[in-house]
TORZARO-86357 format. One record per atom (N, C-alpha, C): atom name; x, y, z. Coordinates in steps of 0.2 Angstrom, whole numbers, plus 5000, padded with zeros to 4 digits. Layout:
+------+------+------+------+
: atom :    x :    y :    z :
+------+------+------+------+
:   CA :    X :    Y :    Z :
...
+------+------+------+------+
This chain:
+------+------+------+------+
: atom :    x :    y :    z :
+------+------+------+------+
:    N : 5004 : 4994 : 5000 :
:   CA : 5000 : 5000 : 5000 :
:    C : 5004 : 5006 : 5000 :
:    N : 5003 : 5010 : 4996 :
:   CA : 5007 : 5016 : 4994 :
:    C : 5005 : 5021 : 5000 :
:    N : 5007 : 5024 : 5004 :
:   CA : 5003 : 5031 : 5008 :
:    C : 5006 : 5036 : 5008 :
:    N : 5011 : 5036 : 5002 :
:   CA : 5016 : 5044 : 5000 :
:    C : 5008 : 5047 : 4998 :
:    N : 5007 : 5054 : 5000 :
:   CA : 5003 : 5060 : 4994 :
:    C : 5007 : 5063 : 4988 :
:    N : 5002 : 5064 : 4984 :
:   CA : 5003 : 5066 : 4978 :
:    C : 5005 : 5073 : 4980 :
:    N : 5010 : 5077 : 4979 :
:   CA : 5013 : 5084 : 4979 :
:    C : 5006 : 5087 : 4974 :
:    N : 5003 : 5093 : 4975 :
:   CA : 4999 : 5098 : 4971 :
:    C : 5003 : 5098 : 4965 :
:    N : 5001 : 5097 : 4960 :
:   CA : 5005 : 5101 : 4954 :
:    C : 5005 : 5110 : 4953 :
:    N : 5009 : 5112 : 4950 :
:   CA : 5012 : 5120 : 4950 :
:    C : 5005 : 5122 : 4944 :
:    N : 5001 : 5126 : 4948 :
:   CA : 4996 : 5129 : 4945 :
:    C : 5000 : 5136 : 4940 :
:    N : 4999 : 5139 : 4936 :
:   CA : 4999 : 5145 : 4933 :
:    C : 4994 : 5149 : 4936 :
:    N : 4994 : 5154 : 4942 :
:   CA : 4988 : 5159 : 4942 :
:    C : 4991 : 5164 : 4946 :
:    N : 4986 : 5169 : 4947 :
:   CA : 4988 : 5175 : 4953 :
:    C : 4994 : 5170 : 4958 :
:    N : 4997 : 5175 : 4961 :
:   CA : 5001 : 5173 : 4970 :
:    C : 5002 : 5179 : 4973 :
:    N : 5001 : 5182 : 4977 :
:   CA : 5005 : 5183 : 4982 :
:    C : 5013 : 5184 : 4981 :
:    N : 5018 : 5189 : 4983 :
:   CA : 5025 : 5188 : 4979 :
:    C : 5027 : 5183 : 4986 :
:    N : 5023 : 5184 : 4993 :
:   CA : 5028 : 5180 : 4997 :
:    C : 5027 : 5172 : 4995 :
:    N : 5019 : 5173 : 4994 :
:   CA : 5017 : 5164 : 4991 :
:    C : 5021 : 5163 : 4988 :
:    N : 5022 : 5166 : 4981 :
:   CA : 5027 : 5163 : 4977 :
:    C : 5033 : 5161 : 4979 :
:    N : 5036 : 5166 : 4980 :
:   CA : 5043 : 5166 : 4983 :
:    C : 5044 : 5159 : 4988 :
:    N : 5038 : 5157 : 4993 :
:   CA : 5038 : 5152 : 4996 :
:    C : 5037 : 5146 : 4995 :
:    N : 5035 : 5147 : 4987 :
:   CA : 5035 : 5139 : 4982 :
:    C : 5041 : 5137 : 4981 :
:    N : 5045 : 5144 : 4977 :
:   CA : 5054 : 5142 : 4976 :
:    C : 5058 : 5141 : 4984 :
:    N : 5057 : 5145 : 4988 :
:   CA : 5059 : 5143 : 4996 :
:    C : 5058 : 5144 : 5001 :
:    N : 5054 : 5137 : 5001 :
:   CA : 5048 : 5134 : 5006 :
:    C : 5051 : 5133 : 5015 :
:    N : 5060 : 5132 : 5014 :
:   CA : 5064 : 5132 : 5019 :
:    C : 5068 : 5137 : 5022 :
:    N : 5063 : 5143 : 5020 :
:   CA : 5067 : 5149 : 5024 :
:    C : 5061 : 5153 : 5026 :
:    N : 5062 : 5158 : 5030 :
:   CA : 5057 : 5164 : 5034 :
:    C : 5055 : 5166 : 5027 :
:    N : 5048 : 5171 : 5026 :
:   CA : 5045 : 5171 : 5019 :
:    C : 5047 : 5180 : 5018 :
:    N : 5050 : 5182 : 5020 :
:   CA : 5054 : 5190 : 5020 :
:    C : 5062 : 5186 : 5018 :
:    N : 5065 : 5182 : 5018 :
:   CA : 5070 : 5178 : 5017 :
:    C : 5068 : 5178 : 5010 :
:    N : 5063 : 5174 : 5009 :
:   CA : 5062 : 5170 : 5004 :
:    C : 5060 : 5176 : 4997 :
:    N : 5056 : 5181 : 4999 :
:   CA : 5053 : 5186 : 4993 :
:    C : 5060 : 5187 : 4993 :
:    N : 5064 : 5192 : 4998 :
:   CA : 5072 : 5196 : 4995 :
:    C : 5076 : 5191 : 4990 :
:    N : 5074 : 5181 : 4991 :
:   CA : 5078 : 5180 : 4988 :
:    C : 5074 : 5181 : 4983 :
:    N : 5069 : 5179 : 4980 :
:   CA : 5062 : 5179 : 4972 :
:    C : 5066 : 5186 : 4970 :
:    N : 5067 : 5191 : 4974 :
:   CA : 5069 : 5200 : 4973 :
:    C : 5076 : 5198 : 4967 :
:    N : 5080 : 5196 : 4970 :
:   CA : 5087 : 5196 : 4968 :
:    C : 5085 : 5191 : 4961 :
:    N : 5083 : 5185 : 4962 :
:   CA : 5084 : 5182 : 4953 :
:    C : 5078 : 5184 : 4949 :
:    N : 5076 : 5189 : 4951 :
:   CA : 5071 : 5191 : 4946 :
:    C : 5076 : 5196 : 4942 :
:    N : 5079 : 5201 : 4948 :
:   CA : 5085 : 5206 : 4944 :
:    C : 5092 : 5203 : 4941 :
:    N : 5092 : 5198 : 4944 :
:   CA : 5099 : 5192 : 4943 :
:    C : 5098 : 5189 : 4934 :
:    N : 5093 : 5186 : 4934 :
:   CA : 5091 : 5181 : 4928 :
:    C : 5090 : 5185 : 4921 :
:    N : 5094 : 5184 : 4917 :
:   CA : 5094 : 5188 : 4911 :
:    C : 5089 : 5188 : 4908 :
:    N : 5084 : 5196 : 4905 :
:   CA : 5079 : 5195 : 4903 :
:    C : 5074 : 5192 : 4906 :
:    N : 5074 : 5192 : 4912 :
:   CA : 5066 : 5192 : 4916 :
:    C : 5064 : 5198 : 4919 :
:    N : 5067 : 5202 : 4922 :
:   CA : 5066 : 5211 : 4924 :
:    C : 5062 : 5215 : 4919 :
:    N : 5066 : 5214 : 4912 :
:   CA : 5064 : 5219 : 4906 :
:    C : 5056 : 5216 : 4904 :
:    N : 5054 : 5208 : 4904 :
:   CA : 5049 : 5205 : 4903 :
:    C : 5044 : 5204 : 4906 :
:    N : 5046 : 5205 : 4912 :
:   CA : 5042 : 5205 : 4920 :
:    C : 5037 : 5215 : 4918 :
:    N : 5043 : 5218 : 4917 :
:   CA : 5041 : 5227 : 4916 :
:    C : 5035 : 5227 : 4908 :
:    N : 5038 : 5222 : 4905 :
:   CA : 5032 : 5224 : 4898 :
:    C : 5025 : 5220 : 4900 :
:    N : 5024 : 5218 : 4906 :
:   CA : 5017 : 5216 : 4909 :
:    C : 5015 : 5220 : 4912 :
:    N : 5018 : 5225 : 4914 :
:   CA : 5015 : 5231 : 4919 :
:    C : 5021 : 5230 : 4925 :
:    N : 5026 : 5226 : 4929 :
:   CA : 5026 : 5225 : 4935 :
:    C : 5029 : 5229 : 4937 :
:    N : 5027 : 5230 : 4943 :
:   CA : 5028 : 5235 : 4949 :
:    C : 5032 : 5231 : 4956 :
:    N : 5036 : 5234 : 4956 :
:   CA : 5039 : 5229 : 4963 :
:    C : 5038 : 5230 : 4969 :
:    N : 5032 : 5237 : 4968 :
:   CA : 5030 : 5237 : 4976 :
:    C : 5022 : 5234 : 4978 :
:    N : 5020 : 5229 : 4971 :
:   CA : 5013 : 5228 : 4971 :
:    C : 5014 : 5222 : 4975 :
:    N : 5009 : 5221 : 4975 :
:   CA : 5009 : 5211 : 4983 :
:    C : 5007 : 5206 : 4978 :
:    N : 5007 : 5206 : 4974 :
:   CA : 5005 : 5200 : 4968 :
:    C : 5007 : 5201 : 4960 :
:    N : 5009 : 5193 : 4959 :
:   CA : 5012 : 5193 : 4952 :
:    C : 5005 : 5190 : 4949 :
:    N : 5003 : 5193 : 4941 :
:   CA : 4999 : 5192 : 4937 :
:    C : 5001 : 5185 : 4936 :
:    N : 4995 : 5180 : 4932 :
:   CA : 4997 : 5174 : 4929 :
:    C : 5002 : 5175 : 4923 :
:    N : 5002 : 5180 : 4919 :
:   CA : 5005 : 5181 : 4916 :
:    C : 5012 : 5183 : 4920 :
:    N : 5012 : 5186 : 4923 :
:   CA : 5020 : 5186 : 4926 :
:    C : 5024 : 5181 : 4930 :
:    N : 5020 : 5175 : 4934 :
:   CA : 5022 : 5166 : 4935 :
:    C : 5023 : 5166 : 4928 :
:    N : 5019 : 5166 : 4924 :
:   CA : 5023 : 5161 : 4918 :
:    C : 5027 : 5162 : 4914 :
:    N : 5031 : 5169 : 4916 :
:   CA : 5036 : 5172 : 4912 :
:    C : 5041 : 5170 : 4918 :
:    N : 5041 : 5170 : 4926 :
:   CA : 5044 : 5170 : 4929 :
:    C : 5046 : 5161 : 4929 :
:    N : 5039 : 5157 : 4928 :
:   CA : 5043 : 5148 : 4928 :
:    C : 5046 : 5147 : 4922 :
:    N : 5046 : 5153 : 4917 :
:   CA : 5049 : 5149 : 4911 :
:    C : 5055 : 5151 : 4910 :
:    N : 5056 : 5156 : 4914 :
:   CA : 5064 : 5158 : 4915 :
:    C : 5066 : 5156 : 4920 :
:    N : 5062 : 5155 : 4927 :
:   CA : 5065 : 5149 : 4934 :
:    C : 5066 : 5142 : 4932 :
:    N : 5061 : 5141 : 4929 :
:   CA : 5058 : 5132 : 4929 :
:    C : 5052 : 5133 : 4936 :
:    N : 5048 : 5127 : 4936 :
:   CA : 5044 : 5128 : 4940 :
:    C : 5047 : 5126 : 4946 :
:    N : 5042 : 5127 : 4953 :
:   CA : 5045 : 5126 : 4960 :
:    C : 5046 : 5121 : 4960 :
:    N : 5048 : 5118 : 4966 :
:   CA : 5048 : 5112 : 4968 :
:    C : 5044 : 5111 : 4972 :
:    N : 5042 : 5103 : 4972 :
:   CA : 5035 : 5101 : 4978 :
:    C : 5036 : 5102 : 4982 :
+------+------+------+------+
């Protein structure tokens, strides 16, 4: 009898920057975790510039569905 759960698969929608942030790093403080989501957003080549041709604002509290899937396509999705 198998009694592992199935991990949720990485939906595409609105988050929260901490939610987010908490999907890629689920084992740290979640102010820990958005500064980290802060830095590879400005780190990762061409996600800053693509992030801004959607509207984004860095002091909003939420990434659009379209800005997750600019963000997992240049992160990769989080882990379970």
């Amino acid at each position: 009898m198998n009694n592992s759960i199935d991990p949720k698969p990485f939906v595409i929608k609105a988050y929260g920057k901490s939610e987010l942030a908490m999907r890629y790093c689920p084992d740290v403080d979640p102010h820990v975790a958005a500064n980290r989501l802060r830095r590879w957003i400005v780190q990762t080549k061409g996600l800053l510039p693509a992030l801004q041709q959607t509207g984004y604002n860095r002091h909003a509290h939420f990434f659009t569905p379209l800005q997750v899937s600019i963000i997992v396509s240049l992160l990769g999705e989080p882990p379970d």
